[in-house]
Biopython code that builds the backbone (N, CA, C, O; Angstrom):
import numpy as np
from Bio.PDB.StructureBuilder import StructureBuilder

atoms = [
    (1, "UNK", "N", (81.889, 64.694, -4.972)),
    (1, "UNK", "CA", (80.749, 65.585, -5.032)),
    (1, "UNK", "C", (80.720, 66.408, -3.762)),
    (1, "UNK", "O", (80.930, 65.957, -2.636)),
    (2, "UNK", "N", (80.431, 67.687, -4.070)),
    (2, "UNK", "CA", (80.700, 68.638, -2.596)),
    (2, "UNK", "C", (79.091, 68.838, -2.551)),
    (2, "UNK", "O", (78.414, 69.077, -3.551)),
    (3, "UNK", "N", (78.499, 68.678, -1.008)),
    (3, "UNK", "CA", (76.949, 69.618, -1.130)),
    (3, "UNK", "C", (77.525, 70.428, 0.485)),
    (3, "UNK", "O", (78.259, 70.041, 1.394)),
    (4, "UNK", "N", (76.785, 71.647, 0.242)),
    (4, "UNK", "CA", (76.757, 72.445, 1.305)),
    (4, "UNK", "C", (76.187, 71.966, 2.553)),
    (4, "UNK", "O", (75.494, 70.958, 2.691)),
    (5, "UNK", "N", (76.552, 72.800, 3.453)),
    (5, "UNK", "CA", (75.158, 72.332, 4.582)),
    (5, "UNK", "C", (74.156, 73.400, 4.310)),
    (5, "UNK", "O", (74.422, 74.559, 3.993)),
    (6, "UNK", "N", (73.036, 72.906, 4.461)),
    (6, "UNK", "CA", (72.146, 74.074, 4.726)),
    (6, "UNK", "C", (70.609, 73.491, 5.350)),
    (6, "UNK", "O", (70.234, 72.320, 5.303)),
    (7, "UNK", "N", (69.789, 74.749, 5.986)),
    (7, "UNK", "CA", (68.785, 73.640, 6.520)),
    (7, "UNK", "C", (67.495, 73.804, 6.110)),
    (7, "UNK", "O", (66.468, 73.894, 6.782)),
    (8, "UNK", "N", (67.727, 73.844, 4.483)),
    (8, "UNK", "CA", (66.602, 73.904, 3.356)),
    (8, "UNK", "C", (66.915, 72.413, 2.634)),
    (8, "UNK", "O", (67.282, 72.287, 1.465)),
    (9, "UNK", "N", (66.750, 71.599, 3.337)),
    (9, "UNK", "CA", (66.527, 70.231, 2.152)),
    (9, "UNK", "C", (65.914, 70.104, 1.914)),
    (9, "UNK", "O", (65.916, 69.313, 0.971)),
    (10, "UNK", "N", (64.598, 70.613, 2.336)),
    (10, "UNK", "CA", (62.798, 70.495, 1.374)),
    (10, "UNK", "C", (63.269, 70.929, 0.317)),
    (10, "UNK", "O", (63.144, 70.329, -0.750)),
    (11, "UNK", "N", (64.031, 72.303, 0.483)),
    (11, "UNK", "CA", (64.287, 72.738, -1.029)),
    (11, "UNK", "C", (64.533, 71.877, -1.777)),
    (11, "UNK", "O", (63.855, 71.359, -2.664)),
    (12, "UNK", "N", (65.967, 71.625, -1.277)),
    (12, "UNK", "CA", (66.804, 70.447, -2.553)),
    (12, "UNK", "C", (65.498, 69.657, -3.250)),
    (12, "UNK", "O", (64.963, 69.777, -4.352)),
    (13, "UNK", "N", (65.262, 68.878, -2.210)),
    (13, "UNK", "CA", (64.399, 67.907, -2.925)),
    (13, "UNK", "C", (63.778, 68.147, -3.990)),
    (13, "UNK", "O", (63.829, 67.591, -5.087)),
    (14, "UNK", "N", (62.830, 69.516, -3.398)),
    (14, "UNK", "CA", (61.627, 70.000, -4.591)),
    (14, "UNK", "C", (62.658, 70.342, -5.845)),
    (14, "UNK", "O", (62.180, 70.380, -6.979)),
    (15, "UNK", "N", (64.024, 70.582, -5.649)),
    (15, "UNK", "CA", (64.943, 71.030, -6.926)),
    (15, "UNK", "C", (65.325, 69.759, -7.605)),
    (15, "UNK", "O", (65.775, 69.790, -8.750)),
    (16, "UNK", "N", (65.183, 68.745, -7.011)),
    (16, "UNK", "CA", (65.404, 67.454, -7.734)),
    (16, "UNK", "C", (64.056, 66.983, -8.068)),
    (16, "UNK", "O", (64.260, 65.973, -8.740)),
    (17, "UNK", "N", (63.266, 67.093, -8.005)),
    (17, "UNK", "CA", (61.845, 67.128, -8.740)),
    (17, "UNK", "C", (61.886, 67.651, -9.749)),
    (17, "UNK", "O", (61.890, 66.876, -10.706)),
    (18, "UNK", "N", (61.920, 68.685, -9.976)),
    (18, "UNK", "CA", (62.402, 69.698, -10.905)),
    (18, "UNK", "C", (63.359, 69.563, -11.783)),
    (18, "UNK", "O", (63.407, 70.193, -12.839)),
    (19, "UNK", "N", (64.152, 68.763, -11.419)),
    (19, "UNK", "CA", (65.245, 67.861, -12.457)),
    (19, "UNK", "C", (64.368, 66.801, -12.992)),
    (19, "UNK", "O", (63.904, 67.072, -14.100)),
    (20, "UNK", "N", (64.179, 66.183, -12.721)),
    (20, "UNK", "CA", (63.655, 64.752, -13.066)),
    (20, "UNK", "C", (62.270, 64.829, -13.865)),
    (20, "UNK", "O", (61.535, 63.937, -14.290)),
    (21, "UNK", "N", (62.169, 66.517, -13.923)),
    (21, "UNK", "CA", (60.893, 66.398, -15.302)),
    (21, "UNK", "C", (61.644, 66.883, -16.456)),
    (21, "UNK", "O", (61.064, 67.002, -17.535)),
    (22, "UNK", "N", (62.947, 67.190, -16.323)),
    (22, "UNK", "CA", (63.405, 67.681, -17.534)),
    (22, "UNK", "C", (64.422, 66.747, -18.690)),
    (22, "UNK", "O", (64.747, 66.964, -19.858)),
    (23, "UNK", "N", (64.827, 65.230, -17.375)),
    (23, "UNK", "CA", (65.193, 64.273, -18.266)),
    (23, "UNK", "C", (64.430, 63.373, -18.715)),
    (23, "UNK", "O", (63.324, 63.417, -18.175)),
    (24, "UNK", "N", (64.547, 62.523, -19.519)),
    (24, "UNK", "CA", (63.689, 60.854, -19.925)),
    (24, "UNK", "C", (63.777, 60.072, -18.413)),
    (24, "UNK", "O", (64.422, 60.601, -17.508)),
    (25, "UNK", "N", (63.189, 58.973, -18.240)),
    (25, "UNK", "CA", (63.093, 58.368, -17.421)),
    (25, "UNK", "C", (64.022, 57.294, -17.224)),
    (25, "UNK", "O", (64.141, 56.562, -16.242)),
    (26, "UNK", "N", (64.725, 57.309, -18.406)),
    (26, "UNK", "CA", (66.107, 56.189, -18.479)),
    (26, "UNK", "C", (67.083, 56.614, -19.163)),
    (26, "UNK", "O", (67.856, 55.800, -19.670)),
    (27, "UNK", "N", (67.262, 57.997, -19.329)),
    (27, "UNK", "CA", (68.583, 58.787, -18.996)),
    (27, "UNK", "C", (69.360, 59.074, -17.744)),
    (27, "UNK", "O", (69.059, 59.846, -16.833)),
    (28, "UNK", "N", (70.696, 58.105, -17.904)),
    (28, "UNK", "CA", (71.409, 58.637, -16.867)),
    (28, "UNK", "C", (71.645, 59.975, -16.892)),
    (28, "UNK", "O", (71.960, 60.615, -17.895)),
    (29, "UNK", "N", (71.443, 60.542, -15.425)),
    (29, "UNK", "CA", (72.002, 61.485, -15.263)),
    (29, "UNK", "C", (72.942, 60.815, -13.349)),
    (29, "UNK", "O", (72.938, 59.844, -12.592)),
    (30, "UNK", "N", (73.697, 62.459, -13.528)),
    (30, "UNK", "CA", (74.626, 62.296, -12.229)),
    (30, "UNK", "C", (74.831, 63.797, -11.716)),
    (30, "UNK", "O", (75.203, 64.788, -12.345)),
    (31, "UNK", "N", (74.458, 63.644, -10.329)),
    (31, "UNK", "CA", (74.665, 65.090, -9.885)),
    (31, "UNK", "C", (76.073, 65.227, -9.344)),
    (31, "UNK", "O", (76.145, 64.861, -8.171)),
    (32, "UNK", "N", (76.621, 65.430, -9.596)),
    (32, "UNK", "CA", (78.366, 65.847, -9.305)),
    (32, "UNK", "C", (78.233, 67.412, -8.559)),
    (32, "UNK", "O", (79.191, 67.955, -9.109)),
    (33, "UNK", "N", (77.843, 68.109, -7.961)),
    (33, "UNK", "CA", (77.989, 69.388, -7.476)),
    (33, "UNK", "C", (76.709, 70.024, -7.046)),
    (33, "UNK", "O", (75.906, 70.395, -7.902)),
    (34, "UNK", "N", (76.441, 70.189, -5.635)),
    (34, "UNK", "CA", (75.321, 71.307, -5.085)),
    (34, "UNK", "C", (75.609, 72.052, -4.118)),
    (34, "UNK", "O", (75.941, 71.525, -3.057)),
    (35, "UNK", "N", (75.554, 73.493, -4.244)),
    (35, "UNK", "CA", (75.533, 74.604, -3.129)),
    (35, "UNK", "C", (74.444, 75.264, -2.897)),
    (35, "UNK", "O", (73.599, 75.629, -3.715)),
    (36, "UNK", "N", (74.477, 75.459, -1.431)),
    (36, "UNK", "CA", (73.166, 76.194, -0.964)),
    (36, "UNK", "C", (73.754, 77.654, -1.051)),
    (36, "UNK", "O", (74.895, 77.776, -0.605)),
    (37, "UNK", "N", (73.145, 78.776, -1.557)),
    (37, "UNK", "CA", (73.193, 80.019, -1.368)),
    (37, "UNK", "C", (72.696, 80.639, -0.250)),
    (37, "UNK", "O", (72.138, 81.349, -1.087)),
    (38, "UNK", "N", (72.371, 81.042, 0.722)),
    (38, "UNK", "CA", (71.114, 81.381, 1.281)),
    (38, "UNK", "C", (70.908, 82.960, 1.270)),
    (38, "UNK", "O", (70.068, 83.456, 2.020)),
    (39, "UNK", "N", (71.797, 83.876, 0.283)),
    (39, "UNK", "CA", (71.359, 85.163, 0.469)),
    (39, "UNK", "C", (70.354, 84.980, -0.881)),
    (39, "UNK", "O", (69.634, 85.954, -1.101)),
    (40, "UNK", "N", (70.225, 83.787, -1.845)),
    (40, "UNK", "CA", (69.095, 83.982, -2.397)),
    (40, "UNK", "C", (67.973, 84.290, -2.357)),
    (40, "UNK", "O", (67.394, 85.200, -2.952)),
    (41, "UNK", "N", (67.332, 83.020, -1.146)),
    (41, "UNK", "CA", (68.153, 81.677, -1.303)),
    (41, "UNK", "C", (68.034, 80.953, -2.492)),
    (41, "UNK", "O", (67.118, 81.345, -3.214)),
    (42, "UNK", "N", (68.567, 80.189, -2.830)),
    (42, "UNK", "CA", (69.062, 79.198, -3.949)),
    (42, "UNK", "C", (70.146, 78.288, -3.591)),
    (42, "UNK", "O", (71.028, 78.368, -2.736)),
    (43, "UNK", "N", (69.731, 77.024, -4.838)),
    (43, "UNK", "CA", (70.486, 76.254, -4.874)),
    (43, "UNK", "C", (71.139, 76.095, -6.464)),
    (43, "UNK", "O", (70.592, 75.939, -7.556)),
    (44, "UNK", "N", (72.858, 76.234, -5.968)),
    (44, "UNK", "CA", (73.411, 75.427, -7.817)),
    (44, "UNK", "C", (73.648, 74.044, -7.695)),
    (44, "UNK", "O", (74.222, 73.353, -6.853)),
    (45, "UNK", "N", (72.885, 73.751, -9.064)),
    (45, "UNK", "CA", (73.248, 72.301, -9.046)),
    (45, "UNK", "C", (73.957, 72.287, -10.346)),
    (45, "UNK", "O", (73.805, 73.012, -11.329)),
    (46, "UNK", "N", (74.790, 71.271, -10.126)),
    (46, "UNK", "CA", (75.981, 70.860, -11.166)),
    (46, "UNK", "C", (75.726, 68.970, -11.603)),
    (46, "UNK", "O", (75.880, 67.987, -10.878)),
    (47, "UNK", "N", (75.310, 69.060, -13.001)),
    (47, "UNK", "CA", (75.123, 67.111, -12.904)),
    (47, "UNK", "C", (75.684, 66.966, -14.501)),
    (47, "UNK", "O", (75.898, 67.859, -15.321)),
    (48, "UNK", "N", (75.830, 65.596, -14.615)),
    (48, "UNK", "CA", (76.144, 65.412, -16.212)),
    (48, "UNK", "C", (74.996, 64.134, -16.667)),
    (48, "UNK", "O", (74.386, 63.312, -15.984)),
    (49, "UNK", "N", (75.033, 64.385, -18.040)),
    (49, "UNK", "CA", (74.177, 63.369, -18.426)),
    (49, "UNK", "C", (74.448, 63.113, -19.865)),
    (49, "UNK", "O", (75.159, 63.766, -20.629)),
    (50, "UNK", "N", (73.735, 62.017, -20.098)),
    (50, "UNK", "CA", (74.254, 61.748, -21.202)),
    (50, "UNK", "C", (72.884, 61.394, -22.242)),
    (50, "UNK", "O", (71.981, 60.617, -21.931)),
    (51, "UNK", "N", (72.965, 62.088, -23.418)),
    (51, "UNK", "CA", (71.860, 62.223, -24.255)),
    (51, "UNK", "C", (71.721, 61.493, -25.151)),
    (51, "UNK", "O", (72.749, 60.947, -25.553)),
    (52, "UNK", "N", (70.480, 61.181, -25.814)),
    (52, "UNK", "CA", (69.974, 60.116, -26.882)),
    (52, "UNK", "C", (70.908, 59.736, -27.633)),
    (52, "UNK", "O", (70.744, 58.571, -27.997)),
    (53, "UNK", "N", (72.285, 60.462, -28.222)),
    (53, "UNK", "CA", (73.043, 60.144, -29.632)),
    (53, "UNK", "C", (74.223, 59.541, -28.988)),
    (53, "UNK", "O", (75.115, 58.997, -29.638)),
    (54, "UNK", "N", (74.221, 59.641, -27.732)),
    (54, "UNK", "CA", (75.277, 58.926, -26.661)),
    (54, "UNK", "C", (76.290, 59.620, -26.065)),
    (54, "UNK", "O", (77.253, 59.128, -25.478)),
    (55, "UNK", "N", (75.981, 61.093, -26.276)),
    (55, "UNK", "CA", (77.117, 62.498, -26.164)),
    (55, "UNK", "C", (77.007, 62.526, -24.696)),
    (55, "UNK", "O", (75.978, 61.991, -24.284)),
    (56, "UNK", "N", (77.914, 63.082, -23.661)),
    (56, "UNK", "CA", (78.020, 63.331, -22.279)),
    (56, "UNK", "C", (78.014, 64.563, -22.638)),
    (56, "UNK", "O", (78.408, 65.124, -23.660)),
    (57, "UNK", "N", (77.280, 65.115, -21.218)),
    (57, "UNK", "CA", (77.621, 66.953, -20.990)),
    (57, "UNK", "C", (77.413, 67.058, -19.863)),
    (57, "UNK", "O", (76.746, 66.300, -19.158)),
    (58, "UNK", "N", (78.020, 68.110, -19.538)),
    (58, "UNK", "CA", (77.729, 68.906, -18.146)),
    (58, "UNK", "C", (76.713, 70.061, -18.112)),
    (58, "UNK", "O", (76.868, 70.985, -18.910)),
    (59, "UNK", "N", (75.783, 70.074, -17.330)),
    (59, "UNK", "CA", (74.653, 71.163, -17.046)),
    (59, "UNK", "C", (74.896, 71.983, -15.626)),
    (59, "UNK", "O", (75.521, 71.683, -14.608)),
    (60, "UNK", "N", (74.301, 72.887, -15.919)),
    (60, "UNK", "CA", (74.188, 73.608, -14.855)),
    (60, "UNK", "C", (72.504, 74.132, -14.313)),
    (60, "UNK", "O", (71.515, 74.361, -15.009)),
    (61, "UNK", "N", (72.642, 74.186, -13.119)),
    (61, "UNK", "CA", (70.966, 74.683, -12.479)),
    (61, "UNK", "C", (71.454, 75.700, -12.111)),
    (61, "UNK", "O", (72.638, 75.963, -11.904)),
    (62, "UNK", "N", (70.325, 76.477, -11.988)),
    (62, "UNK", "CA", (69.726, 76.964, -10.529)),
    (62, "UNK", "C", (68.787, 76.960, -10.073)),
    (62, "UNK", "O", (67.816, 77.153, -10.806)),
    (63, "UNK", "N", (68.583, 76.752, -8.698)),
    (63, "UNK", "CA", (66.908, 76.185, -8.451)),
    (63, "UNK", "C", (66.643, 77.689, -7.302)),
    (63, "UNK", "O", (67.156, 77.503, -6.198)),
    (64, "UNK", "N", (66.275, 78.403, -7.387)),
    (64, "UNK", "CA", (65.448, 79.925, -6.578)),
    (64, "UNK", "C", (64.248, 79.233, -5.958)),
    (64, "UNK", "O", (63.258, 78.778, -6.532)),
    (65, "UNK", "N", (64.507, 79.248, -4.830)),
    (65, "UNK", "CA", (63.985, 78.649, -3.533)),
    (65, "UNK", "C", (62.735, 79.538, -3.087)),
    (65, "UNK", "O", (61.843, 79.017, -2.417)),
    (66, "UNK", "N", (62.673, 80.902, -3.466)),
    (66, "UNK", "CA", (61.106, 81.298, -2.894)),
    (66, "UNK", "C", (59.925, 81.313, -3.863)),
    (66, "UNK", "O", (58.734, 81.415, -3.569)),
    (67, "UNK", "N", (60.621, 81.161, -5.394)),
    (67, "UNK", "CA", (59.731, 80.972, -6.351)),
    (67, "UNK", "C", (59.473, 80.035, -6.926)),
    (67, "UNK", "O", (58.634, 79.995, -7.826)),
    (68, "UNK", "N", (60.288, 78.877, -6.438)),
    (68, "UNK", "CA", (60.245, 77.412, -6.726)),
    (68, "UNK", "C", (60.439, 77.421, -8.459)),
    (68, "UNK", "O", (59.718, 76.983, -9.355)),
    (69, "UNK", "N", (61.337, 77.905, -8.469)),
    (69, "UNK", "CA", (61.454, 78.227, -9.809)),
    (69, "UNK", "C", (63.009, 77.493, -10.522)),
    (69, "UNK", "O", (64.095, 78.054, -10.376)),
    (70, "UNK", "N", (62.859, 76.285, -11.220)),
    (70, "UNK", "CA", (64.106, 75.905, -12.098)),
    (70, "UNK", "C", (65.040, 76.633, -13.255)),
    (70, "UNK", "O", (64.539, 76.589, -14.378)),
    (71, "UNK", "N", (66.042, 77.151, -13.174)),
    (71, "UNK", "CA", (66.509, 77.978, -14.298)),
    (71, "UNK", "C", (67.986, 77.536, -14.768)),
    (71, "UNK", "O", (69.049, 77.941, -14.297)),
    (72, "UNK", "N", (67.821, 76.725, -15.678)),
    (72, "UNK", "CA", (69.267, 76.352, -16.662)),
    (72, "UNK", "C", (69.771, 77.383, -16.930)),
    (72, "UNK", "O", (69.430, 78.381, -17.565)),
    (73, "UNK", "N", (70.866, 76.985, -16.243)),
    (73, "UNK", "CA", (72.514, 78.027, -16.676)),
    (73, "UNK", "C", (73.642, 77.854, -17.175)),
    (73, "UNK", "O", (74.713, 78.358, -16.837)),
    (74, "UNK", "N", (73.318, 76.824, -18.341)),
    (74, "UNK", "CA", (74.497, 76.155, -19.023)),
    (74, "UNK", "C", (74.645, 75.246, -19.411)),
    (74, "UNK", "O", (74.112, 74.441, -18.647)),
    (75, "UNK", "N", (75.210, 74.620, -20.453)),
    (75, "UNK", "CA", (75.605, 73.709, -21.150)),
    (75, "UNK", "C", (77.072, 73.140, -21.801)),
    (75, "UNK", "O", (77.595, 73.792, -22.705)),
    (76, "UNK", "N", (77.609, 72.091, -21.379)),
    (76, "UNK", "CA", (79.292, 72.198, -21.949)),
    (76, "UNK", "C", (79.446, 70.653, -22.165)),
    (76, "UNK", "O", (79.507, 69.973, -21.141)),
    (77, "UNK", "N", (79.526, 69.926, -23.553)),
    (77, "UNK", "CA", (80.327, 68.791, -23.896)),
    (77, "UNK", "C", (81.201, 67.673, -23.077)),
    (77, "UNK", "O", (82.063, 67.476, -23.934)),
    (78, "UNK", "N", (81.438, 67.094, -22.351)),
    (78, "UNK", "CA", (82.339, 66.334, -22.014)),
    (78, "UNK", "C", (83.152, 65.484, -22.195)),
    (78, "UNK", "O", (82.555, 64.496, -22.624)),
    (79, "UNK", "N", (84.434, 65.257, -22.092)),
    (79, "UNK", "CA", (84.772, 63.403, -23.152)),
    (79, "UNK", "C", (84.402, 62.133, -21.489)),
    (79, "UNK", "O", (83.941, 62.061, -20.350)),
    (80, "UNK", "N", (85.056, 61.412, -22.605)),
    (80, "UNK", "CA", (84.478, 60.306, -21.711)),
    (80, "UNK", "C", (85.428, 59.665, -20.638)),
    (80, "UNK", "O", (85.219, 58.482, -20.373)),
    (81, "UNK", "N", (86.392, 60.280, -20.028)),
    (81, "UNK", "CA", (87.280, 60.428, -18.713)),
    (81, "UNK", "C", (86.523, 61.054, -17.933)),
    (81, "UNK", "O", (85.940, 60.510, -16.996)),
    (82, "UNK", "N", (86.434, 62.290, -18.224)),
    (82, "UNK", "CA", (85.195, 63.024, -17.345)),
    (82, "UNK", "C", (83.826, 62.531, -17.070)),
    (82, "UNK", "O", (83.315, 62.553, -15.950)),
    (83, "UNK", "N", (83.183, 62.028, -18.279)),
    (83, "UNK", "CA", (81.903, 61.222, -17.646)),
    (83, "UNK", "C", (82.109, 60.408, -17.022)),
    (83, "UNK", "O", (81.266, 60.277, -16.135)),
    (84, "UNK", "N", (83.517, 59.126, -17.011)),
    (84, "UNK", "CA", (83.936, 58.224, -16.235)),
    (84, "UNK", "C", (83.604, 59.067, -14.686)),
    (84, "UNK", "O", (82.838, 58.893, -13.739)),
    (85, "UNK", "N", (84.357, 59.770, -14.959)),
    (85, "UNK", "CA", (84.815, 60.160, -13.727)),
    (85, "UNK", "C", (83.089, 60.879, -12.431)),
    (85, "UNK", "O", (82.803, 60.668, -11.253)),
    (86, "UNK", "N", (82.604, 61.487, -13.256)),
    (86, "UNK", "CA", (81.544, 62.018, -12.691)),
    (86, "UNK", "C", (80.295, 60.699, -12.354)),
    (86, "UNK", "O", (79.390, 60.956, -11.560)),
    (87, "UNK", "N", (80.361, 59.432, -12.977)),
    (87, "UNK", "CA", (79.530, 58.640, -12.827)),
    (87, "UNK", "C", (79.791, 57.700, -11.823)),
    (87, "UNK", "O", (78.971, 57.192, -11.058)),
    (88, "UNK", "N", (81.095, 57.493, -11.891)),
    (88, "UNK", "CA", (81.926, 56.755, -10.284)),
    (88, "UNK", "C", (81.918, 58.041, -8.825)),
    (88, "UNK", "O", (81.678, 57.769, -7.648)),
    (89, "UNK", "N", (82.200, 59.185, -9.299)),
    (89, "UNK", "CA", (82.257, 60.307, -7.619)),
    (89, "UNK", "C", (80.807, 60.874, -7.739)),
    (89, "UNK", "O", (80.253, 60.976, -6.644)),
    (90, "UNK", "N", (80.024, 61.288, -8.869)),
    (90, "UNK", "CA", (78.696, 61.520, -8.632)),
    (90, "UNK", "C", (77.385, 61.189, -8.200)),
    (90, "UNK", "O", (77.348, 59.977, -8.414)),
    (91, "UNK", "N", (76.155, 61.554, -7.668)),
    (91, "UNK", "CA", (75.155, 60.860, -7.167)),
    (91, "UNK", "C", (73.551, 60.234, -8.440)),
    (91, "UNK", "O", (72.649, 61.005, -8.769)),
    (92, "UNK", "N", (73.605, 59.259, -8.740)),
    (92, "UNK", "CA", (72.568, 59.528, -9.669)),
    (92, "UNK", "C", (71.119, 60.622, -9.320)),
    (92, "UNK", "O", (70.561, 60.319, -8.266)),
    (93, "UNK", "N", (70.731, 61.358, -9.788)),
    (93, "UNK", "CA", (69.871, 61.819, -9.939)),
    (93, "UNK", "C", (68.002, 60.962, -9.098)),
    (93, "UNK", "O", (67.093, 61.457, -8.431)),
    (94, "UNK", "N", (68.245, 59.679, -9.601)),
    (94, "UNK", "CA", (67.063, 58.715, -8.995)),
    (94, "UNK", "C", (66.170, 58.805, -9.587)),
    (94, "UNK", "O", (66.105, 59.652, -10.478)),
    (95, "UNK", "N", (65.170, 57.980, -9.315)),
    (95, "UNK", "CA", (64.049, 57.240, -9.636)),
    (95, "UNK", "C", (62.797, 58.667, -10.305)),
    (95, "UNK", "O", (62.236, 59.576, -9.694)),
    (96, "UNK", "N", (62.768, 58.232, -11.908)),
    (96, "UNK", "CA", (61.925, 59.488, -12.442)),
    (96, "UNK", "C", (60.885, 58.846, -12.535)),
    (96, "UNK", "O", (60.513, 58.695, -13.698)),
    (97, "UNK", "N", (60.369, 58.482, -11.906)),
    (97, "UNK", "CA", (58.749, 57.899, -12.016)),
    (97, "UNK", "C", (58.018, 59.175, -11.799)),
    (97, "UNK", "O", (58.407, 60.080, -11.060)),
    (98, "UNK", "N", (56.533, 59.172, -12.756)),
    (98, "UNK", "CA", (55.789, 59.920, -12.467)),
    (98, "UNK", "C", (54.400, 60.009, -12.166)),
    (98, "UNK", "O", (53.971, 59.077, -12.847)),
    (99, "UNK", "N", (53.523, 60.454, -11.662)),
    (99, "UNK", "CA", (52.263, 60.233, -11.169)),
    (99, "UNK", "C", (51.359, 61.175, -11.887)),
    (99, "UNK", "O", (51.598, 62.352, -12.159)),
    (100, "UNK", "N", (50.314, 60.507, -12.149)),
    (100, "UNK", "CA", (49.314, 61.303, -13.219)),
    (100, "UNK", "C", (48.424, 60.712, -13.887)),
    (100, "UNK", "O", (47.711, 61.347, -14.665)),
]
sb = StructureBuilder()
sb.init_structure("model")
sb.init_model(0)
sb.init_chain("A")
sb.init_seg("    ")
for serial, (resi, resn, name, xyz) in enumerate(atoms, 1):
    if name == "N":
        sb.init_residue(resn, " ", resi, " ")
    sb.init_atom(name, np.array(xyz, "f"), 0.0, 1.0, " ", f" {name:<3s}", serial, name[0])
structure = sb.get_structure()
């Protein structure tokens, strides 16, 4: 998993917030890929997950850092070498608990 440097990790975070309302709470997911942009600024995030019927895929973010704004940019199938693979070098996503 590659992440940039950058010295917006409030961002990240709030962009992983922002993830974690868009899966179930006991769906794996795995973030395999994040870059900081900063002529956005923005962040891409790259994760895979795997959905109710038991299918793996790869997603794509982008998280726009002055509007705090989440925007899916993709969707692509995976087999299951690649999910191997992204669930052993990738970071889980974490704890979707929610408050309310």
């Amino acid at each position: 998993m590659s992440v940039s440097a950058s010295p917006d990790t409030a961002a990240l975070a709030a962009c992983h917030e922002r993830l974690r309302v868009v899966f179930a709470p006991d769906q794996p997911v795995f973030i395999t890929d994040e870059v900081y942009d900063p002529v956005g600024p923005l962040w891409r995030v790259t994760l895979v997950h795997r959905d109710t019927h038991g299918n793996w895929y790869r997603r794509r973010y982008r998280y726009d850092v002055p509007s705090d704004t989440l925007y899916f940019a993709g969707e692509q199938p995976i087999n299951s070498d690649d999910a191997r693979a992204a669930r052993r070098t990738g970071r889980p996503l974490g704890a979707r608990g929610r408050s309310g």
